[in-house]
C-alpha positions in Angstrom: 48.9 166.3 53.5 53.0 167.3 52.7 55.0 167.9 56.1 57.3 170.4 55.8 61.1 169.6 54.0 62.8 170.1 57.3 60.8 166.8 58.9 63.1 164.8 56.8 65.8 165.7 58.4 64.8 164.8 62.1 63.2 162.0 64.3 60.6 161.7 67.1 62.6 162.4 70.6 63.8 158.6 71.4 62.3 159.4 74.7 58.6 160.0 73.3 58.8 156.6 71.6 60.2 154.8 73.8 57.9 155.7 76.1 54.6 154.6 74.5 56.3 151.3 74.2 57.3 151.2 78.0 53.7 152.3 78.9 52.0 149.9 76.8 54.3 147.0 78.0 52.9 148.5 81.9 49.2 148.2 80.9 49.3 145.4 79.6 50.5 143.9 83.2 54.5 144.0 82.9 56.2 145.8 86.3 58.7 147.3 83.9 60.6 150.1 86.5 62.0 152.9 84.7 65.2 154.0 85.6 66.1 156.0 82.4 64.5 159.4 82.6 65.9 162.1 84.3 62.4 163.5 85.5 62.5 163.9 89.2 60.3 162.1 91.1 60.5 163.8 94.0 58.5 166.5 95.2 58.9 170.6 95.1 58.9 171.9 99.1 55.9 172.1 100.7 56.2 176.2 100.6 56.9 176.4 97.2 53.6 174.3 97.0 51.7 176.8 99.1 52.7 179.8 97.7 50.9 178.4 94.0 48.2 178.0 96.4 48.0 181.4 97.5 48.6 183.1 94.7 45.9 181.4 92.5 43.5 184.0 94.7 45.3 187.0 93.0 43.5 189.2 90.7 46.6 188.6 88.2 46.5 185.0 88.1 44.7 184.5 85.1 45.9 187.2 82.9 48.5 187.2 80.1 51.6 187.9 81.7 54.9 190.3 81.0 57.4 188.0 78.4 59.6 189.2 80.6 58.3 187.1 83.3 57.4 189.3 87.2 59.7 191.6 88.3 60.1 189.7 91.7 60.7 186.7 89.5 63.5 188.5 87.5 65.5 189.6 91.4 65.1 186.0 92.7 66.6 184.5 89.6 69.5 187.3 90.2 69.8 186.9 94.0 69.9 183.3 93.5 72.8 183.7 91.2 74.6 186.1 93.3 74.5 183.9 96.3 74.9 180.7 95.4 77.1 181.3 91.8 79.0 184.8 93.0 77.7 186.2 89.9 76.0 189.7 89.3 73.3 190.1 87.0 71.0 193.2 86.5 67.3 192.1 87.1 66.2 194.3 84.5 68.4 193.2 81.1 70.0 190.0 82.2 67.5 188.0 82.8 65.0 185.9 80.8 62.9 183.7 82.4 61.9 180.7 80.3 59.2 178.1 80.0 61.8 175.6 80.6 65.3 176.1 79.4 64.5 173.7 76.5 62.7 176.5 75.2 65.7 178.4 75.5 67.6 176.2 73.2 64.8 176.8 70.1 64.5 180.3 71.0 68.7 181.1 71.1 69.4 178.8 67.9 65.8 181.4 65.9 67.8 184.4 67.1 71.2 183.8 65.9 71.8 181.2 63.3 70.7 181.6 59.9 70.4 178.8 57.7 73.7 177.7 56.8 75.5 178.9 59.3 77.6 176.6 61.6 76.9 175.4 65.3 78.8 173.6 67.7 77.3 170.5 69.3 78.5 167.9 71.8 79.1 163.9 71.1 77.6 162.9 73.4 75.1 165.3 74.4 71.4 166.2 74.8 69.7 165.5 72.0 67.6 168.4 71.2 70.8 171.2 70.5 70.8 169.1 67.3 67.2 168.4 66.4 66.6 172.2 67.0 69.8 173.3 64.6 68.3 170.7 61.9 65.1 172.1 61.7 66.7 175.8 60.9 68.9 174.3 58.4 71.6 174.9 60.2 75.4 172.9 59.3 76.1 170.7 62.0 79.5 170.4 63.3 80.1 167.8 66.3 83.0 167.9 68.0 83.7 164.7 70.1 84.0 164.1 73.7 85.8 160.9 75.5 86.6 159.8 78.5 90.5 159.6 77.8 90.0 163.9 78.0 87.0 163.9 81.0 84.8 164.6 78.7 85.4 167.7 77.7 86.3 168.7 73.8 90.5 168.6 73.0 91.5 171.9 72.0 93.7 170.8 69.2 90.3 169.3 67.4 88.3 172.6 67.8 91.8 174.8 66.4 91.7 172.8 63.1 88.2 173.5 62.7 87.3 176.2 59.8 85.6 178.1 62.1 84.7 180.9 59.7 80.9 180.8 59.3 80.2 179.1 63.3 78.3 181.2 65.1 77.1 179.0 68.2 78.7 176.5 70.3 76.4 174.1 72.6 77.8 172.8 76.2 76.7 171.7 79.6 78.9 171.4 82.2 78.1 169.6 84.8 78.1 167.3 81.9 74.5 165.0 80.8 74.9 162.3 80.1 78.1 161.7 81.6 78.7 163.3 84.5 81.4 165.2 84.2 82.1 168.0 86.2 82.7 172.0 86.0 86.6 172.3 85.0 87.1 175.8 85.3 91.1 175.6 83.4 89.5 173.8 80.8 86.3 176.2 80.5 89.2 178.8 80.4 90.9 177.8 77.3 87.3 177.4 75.7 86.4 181.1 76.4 89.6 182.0 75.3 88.9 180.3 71.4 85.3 181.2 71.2 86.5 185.4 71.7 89.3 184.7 69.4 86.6 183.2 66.7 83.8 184.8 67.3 81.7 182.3 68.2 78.7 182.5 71.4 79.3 180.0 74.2 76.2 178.5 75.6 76.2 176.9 78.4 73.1 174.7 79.4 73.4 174.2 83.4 70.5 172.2 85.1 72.3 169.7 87.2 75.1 172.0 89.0 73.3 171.6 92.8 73.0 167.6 91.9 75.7 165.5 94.1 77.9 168.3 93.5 79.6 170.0 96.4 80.8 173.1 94.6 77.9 174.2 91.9 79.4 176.5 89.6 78.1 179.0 86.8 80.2 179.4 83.8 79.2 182.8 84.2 81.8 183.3 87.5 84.9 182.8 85.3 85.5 186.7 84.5 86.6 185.7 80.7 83.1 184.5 79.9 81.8 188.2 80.0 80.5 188.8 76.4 81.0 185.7 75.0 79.4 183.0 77.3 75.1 182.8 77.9 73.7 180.1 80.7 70.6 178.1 80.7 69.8 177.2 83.8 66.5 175.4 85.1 64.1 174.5 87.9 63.1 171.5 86.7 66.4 169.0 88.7 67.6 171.2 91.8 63.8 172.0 93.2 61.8 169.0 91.8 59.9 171.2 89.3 60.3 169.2 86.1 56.4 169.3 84.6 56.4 173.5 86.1 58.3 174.4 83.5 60.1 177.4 84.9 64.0 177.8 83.2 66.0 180.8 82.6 68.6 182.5 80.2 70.8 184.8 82.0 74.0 186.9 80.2 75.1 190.4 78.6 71.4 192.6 77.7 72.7 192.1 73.5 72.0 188.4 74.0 68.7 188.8 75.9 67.7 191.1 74.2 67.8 189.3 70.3 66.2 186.3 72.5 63.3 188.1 73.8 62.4 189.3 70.0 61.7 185.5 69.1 60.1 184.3 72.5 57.6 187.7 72.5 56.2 186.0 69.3 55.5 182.3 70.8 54.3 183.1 74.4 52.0 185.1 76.0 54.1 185.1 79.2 54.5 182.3 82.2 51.4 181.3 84.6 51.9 184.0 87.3 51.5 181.5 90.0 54.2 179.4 89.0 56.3 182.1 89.0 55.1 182.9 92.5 56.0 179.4 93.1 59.4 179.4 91.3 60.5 182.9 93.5 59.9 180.7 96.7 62.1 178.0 95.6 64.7 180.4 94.7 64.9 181.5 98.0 65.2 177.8 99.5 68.0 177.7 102.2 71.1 175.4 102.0 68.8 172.9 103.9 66.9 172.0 100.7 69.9 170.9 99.0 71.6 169.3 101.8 68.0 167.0 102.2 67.7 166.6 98.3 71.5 165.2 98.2 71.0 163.0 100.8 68.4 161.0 99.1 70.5 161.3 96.0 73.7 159.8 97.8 71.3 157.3 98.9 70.0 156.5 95.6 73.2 157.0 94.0 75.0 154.0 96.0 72.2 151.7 95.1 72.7 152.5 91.4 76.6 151.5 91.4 75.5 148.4 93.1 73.0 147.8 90.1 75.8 149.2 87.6 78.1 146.3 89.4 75.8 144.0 88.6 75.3 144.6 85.0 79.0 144.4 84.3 79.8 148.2 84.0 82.4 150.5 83.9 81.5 153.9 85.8 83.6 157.1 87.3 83.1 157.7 91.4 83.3 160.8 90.9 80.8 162.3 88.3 78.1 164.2 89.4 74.7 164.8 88.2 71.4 162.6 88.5 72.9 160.0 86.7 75.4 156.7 86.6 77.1 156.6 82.8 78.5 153.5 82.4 80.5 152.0 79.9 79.6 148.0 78.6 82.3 145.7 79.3 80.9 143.3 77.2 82.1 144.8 73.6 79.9 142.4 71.7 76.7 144.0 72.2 75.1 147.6 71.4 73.7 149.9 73.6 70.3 149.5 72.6 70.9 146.1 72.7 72.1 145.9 75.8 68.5 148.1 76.9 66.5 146.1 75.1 68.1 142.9 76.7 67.0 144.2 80.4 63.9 145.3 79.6 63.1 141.9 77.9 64.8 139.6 80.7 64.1 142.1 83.8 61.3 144.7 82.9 64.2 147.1 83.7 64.3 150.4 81.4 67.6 152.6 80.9 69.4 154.8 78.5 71.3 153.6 75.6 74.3 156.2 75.2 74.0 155.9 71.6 70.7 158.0 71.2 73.3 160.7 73.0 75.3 160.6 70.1 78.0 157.9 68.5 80.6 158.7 71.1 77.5 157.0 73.7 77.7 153.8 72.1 78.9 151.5 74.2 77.6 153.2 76.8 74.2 153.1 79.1 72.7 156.2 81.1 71.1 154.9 85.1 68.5 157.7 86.0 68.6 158.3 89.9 65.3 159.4 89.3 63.9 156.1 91.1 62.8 155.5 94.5 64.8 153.2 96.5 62.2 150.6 96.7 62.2 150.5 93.5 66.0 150.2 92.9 66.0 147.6 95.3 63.5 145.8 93.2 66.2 145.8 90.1 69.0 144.4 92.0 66.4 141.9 93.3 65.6 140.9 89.9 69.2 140.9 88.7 70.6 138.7 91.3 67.8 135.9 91.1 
């Protein structure tokens, strides 16, 4: 058996590797506490819960469903943007609803790159914008982020770019893995070069509601219009990770060049997690002001764990994550990693499987109970 050419040009996701390790370490009797994954462990609301429940009883529920996703499902997704965003977006051609907005990122990158043609993609930044772009022979172009600019891309590196045959450009602001925050000035000047260079501006936006008292949508800044698509997800703001419920929203073109790849993978999204993902939609303000508490909570016990390892971290990112930088120069972040989990069954991120602008650097999950973080700072200070 041959694989196909294009597996020689990607890797298993670090995170599905790792993670047969770190489970085989657990059965064999280690306590190793993970602290790296950004899978909420937390719970959806006990209505969205229920409304599953109910709907399973439909006579719908076990029938192939619209690729479109339910109606109902496509005016929460664009009452939720209008009231918590400011942004207006017509149920009927603006909306996609997704299995997951990592779906999204395959399903965008089949519908408008050919192979050979340039993308954009962060240093650091989630992994799979450049597994995905490999495996359709796309050219790779990174442009690199640091915390001298906040994170966010200088200008004067994307202007000298030959920018002739890039046709994507791959961001997510709130920033993962760093934290860094919606910059709307800075967005500005970004809309501004992709229009002049004809290039699409994706944004990828799961963590805006996250310790983040103003949660914004690239989508409100009026320059985005035609130029700018948003990912946005279920899976961090409502505790709905393993649902699988995402979204692309922007102008009908977009959405509709998506929806002629997606109509060929998917025979539409269980109707009762939709029914469950249009209850969450309509959470209150209450929802987020509980989730955040706990993530304050958590949060203050991961810059105490953070102080103890020797790092160097920013107050004020946002996000459900601490990215720290390692003080000590000497050692690599997966050495660093590998150091805890060996000395302190401890498991987090190394920055550098974000990219070679994370080296150097370590990702803390908040994804933890506090029992549980308590137990790391335990173990650190004995």
């Amino acid at each position: 058996m041959f694989p196909a050419e294009r597996l020689k040009y990607v890797d298993e996701y670090y995170f599905s590797k790792k993670m047969r390790e770190i489970n085989n370490y657990i059965s064999s009797g280690r306590p190793i506490i993970n602290m790296a994954i950004g899978s909420p462990d937390l719970s959806p609301s006990l209505e969205v819960k229920q409304s599953l429940l109910e709907s399973i009883g439909d006579q719908k529920s076990s029938m192939y469903q619209s690729y479109i996703g339910l109606p109902e499902l496509r005016e929460a997704i664009s009452n939720f943007y209008h009231k918590k965003y400011r942004v207006e977006l017509n149920p009927l051609n603006e909306i996609l609803p997704l299995m997951g907005s990592k779906e999204g990122i395959m399903h965008i990158s089949m519908a408008f790159l050919n192979e050979g043609d340039g993308v954009l993609i962060p240093n650091p930044g989630y992994p799979t914008y450049g597994a995905v772009s490999k495996l359709l022979g796309a050219e790779i172009f990174y442009y690199n982020l640091s915390a001298e600019n906040n994170w966010y891309p200088k200008m004067d590196d994307l202007e000298s770019l030959n920018s002739k045959n890039i046709k994507l450009m791959w961001m997510n602001y709130p920033h993962m893995p760093t934290g860094a925050d919606f910059d709307e000035k800075k967005l500005n000047k970004l809309i501004f070069w992709a229009k002049k260079n004809d290039i699409i501006l994706i944004n990828d936006n799961p963590y805006s509601f996250i310790l983040n008292k103003k949660p914004r949508s690239i989508l409100s800044i009026k320059s985005s219009k035609g130029v700018v698509v948003e990912l946005n997800s279920l899976s961090k703001s409502f505790n709905m990770a393993g649902w699988r419920v995402g979204m692309m929203v922007g102008e009908s073109k977009y959405i509709d060049a998506v929806l002629k790849v997606k109509s060929n993978f998917d025979s539409g999204m269980f109707y009762c997690v939709q029914h469950g993902a249009i209850k969450a939609l309509a959470s209150s303000q209450k929802w987020f002001d509980r989730l955040n508490k706990e993530y304050y909570k958590r949060r203050k016990l991961a810059e105490e764990i953070a102080s103890e390892l020797n790092l160097s971290y920013s107050k004020k990112s946002v996000g459900m994550f601490i990215w720290g930088k390692i003080l000590n120069g000497s050692l690599k972040s997966e050495d660093f990693v590998d150091h805890l989990l060996d000395k302190y069954n401890f498991f987090i991120s190394p920055g550098s499987i974000f990219g070679s602008q994370g080296e150097g650097y370590v990702r803390i999950s908040l994804c933890t109970e506090q029992k549980k973080m308590n137990e790391v700072l335990k173990r650190l200070r004995t």
